[in-house]
C-alpha positions as protocol buffer text, in pm:
chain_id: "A"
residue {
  index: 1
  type: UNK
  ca { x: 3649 y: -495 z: -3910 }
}
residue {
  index: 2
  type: UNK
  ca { x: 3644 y: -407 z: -4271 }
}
residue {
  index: 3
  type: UNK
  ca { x: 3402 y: -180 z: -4457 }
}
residue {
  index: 4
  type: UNK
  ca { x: 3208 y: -459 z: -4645 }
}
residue {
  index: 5
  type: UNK
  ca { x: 3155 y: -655 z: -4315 }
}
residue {
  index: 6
  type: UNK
  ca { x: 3049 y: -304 z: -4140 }
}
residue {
  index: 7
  type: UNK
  ca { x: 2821 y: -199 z: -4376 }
}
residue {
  index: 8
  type: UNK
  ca { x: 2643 y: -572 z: -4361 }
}
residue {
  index: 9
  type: UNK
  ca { x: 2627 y: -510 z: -4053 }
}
residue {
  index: 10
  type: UNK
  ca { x: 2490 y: -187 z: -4028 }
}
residue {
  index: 11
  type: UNK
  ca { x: 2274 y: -191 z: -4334 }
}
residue {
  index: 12
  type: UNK
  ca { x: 2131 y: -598 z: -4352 }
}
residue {
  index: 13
  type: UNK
  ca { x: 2218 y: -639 z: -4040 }
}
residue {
  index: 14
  type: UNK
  ca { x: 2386 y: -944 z: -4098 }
}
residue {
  index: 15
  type: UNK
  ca { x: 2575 y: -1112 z: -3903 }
}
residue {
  index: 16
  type: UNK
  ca { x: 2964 y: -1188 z: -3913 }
}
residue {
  index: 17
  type: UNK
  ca { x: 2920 y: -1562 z: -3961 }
}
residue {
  index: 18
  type: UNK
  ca { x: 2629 y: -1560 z: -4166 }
}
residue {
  index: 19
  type: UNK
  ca { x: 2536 y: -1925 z: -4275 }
}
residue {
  index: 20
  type: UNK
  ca { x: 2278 y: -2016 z: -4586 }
}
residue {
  index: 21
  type: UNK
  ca { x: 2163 y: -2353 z: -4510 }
}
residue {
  index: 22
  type: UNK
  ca { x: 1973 y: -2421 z: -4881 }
}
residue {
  index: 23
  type: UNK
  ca { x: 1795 y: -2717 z: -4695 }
}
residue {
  index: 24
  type: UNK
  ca { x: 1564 y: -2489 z: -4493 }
}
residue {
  index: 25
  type: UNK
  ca { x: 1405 y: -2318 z: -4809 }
}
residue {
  index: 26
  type: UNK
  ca { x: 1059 y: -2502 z: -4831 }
}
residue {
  index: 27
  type: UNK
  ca { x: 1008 y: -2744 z: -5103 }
}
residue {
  index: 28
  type: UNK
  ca { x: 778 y: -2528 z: -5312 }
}
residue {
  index: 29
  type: UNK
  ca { x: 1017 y: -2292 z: -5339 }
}
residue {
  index: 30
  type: UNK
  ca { x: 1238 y: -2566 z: -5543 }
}
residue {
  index: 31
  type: UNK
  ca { x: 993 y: -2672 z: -5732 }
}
residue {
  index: 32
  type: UNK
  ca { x: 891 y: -2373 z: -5867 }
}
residue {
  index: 33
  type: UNK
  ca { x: 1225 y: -2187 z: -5954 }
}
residue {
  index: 34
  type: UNK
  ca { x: 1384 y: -2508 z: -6006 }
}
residue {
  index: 35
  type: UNK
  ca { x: 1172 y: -2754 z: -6182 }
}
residue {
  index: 36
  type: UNK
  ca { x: 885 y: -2579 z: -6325 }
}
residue {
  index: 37
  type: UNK
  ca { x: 1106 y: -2279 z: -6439 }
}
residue {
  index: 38
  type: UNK
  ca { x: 1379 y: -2478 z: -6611 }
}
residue {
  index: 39
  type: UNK
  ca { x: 1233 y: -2428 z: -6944 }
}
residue {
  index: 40
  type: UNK
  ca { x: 1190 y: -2033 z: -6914 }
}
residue {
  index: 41
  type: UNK
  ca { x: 1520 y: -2004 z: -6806 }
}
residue {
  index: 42
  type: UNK
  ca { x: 1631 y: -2241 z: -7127 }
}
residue {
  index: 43
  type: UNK
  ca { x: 1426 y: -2011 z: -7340 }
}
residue {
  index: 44
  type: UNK
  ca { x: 1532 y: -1688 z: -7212 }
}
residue {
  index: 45
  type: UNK
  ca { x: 1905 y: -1812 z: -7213 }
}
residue {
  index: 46
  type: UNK
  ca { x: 1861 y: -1922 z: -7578 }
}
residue {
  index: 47
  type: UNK
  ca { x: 1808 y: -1544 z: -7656 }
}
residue {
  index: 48
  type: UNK
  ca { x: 2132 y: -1428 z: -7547 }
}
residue {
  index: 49
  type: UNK
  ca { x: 2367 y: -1734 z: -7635 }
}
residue {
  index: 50
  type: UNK
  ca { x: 2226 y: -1861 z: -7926 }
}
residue {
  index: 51
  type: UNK
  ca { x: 2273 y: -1861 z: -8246 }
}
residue {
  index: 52
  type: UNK
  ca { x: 2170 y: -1659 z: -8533 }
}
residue {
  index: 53
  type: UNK
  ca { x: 2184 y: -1374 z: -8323 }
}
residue {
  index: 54
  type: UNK
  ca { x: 1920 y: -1077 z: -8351 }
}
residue {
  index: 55
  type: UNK
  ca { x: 1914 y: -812 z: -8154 }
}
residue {
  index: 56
  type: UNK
  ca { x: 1539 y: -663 z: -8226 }
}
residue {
  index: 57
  type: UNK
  ca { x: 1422 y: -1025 z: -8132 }
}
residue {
  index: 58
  type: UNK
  ca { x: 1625 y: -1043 z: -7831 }
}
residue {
  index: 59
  type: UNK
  ca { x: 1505 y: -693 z: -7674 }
}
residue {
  index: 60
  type: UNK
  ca { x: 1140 y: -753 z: -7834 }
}
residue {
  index: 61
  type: UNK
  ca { x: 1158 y: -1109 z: -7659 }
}
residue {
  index: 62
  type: UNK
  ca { x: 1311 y: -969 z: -7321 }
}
residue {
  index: 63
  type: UNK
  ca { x: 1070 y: -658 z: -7276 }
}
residue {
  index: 64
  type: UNK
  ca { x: 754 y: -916 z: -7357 }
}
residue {
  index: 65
  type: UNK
  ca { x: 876 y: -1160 z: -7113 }
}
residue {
  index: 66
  type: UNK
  ca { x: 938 y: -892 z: -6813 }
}
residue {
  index: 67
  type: UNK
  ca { x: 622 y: -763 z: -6920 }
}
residue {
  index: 68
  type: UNK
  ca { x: 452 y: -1087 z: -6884 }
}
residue {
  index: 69
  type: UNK
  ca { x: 607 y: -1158 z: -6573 }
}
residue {
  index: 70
  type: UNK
  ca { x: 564 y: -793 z: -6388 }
}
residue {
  index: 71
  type: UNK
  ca { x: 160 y: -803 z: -6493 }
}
residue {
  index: 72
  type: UNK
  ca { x: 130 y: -1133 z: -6371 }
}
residue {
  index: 73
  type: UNK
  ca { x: 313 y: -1066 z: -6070 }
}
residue {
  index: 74
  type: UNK
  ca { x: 123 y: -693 z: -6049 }
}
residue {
  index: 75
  type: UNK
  ca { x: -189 y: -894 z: -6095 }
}
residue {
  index: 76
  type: UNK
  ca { x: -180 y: -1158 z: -5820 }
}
residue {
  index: 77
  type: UNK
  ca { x: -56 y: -885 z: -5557 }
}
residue {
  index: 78
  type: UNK
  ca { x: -373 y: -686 z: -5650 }
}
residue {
  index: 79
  type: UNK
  ca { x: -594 y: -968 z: -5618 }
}
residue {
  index: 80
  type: UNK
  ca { x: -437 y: -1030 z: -5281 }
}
residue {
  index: 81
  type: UNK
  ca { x: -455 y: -703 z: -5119 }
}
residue {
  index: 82
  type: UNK
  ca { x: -854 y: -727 z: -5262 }
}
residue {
  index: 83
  type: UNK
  ca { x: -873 y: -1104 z: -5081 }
}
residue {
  index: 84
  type: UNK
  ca { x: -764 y: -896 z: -4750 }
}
residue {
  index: 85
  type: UNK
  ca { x: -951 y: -629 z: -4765 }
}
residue {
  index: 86
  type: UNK
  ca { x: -1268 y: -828 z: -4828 }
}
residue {
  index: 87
  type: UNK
  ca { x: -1230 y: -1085 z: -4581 }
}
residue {
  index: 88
  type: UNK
  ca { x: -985 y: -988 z: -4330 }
}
């Protein structure tokens, strides 16, 4: 046994033949991250490959965007842990 498949084992607990099967992810999953998000991920990737390249606009457009996405995500867990305290 080597060390990466020990400490897989011991820290994920993993197992030897682990097997992704992207088939069982449900469908919503796809077509959020895959459909829906294309464009994002176009626009964000346009920052870093494109050209003229600015720097100040690439961290100013970076920092806004992980801001956007950490209050929104922030946001909905708040409104869920209010949901369960509420009604459950």
């Amino acid at each position: 046994m080597n060390i990466m498949t020990a400490l897989m084992t011991a820290v994920w607990n993993v197992p030897l033949k682990a097997y992704f099967d992207p088939w069982a992810i449900p469908p919503g999953v796809w077509v959020i991250f895959g459909v829906i998000g294309l464009p994002v991920y176009t626009a964000f990737l346009g920052w870093f490959v494109g050209k003229p390249r600015d720097l100040k606009t690439l961290a100013l457009g970076s920092t806004l965007f992980l801001l956007f996405v950490s209050a929104l995500w922030g946001g909905l867990f708040v409104t869920t842990m209010q949901i369960r305290l509420m009604f459950f």
